[in-house]
N, C-alpha and C positions, 0 to 999 in steps of 0.2 A: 483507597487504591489497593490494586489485587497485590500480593509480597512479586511480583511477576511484574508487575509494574512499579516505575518509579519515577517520582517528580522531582524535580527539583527546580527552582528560581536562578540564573546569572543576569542579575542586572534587569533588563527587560523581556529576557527569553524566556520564555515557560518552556523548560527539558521533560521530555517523555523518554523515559528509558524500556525498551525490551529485554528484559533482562529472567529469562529463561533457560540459559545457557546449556542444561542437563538436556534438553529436548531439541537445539539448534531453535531456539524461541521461535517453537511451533504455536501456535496462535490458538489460544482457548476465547468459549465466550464470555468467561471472565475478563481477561486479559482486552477482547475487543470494547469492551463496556466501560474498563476503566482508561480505555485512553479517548474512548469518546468522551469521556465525562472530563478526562483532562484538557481535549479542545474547549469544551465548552466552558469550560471554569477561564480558559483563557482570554475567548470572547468576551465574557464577564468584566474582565479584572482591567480596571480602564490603565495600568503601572505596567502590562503586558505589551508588548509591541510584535509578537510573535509565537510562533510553535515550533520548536526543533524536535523532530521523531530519530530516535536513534537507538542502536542497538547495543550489544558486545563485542569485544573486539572478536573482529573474524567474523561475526555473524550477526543481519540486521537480521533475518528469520527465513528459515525453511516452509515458511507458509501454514498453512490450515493445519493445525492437531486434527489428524484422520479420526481419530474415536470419537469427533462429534460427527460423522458421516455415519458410522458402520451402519446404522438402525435405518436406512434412507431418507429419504425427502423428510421437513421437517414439518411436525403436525401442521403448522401454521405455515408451511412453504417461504416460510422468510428464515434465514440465519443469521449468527449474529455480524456475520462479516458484513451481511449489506446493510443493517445496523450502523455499522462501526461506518463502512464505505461514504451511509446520508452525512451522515456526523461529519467527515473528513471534506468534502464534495463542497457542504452547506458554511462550513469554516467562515466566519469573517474577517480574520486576520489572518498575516501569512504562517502558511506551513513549511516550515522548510524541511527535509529529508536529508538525514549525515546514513551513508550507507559505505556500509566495511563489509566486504566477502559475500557471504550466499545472501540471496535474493531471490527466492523465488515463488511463484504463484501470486497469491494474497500478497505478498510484498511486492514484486514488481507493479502489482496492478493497482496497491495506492498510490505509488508515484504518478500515475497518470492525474492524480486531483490535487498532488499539493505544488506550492510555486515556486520553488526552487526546489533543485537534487542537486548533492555533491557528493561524488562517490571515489571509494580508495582503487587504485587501478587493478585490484587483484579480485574484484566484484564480479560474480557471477549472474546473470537474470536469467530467470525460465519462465514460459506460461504454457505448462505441461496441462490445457486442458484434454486435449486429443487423446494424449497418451494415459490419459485417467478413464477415457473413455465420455467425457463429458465436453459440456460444449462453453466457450467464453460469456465470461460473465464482468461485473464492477464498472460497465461501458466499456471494455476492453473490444468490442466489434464497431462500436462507433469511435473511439479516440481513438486508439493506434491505427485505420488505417486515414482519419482525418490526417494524422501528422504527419504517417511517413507515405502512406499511398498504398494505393489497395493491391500489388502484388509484392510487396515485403513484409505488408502485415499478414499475408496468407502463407509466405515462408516462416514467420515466424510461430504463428498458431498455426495452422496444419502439419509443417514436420514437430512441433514442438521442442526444438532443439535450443540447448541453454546458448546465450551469448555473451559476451561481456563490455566491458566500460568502454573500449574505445569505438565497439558497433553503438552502443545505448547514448553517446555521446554525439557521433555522427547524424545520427537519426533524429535529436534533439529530444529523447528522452530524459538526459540529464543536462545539469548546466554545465559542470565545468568536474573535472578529475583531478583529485588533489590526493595525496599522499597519507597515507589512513593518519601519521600522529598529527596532520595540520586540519583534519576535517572539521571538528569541533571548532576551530580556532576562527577556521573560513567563517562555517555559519555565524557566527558568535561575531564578528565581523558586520554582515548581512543581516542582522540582527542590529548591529548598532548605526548602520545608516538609515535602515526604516526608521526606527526609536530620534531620528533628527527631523523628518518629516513630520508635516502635518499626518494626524494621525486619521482624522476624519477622507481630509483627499485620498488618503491610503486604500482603506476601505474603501471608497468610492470609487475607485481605479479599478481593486479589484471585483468588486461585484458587476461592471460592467463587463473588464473579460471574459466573466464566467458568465454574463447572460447571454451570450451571443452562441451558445451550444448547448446551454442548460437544459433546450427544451428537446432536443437531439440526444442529449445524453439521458434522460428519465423514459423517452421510447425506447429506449438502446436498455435500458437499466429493466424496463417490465417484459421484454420479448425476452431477454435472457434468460431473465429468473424461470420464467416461463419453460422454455427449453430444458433449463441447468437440472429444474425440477423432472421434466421429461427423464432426462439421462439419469436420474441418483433412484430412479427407481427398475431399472433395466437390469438383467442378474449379470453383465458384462459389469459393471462398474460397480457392485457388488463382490462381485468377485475377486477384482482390482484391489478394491481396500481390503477386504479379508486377506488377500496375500499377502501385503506388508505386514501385517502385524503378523501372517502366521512365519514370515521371514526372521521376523524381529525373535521370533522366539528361537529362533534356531541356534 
């Protein structure tokens, strides 16, 4: 695991920590690779009864590290976030999501694939594709307006404007809003009733939820790339990212 990443075991939860904090744990393709590798180790490990992704306090992640974009599209039109996104999607245990403060882009948009979210009420969410100049990607054009309906998910990606826990909550983006020092506790909790269940029905339960838009969301998942790629090579969204960082230097 990347020093960016961190594991750890309670009992039956397999903990993925983001733990970046100098960067607001902006998301390298290091960092993507070792927590896919940490789902996967969890599939594995039959003593596992779960995934909990979480961050630092104040911040699950500001989304994508811009300096894997500067150069545009990637040789191979794939990144590592849609990598890391198969990885997360494909999961066959649960995922559960502890989210304190910022959230946005790449972070709000793995919440759409894992099975529980519990989030601190000071949580911020953006899906600033628009305003990058670029277009939704992670299934973010087929789930979100699946769940909340196709003229709130058009408020939300076309103005791009951040929202928080008690919209993300209404909307059933999240499951429930708990108080940043009890969120570990929740999961951790939510973790120990799965771990009483059969572990096989478990799975089984969930790979049927997920097959019922699986085949909706990998259409959703090839148009976008599609697109995403379209826009990362246009000098508007070039441009975009060269001026953050020529800010950062300011």
């Amino acid at each position: 695991m990347t020093g960016h990443i961190i594991t750890s075991k309670i009992n039956s939860a397999y903990c993925i920590q983001l733990n970046r904090s100098e960067k607001k744990n902006a998301l390298t393709a290091e960092m993507y690779t070792a927590i896919a590798e940490g789902i996967q180790h969890a599939d594995a490990d039959d003593s596992i009864s779960a995934t909990i992704l979480y961050g630092v306090e104040g911040c699950f992640t500001s989304g994508n590290d811009l300096s894997g974009f500067r150069n545009g599209p990637a040789a191979n039109r794939i990144y590592p976030h849609n990598i890391y996104i198969d990885a997360l999607r494909h999961a066959r245990k649960p995922v559960i999501a502890v989210v304190d403060g910022i959230c946005l882009g790449i972070g709000t948009i793995m919440l759409f694939h894992c099975d529980f979210v519990y989030v601190s009420p000071q949580t911020r969410f953006s899906l600033p594709f628009v305003n990058l100049g670029l277009s939704p990607e992670g299934g973010t054009s087929y789930i979100l307006p699946h769940l909340i309906g196709y003229q709130k998910a058009a408020e939300i990606i076309l103005l791009g404007e951040p929202f928080g826990a008690e919209l993300a909550e209404r909307i059933g983006l999240v499951n429930e809003i708990v108080a940043s020092d009890g969120l570990m506790g929740r999961a951790l909790d939510v973790v120990e009733k799965l771990a009483s269940k059969n572990l096989q029905a478990v799975l089984a339960a969930k790979a049927l939820l997920k097959r019922g838009m699986d085949d909706a969301v990998t259409t959703a998942l090839a148009r976008e790339l599609d697109l995403f790629n379209e826009r990362m090579e246009t000098p508007e969204v070039r441009e975009t990212i060269n001026s953050f960082f020529n800010k950062k230097r300011i």
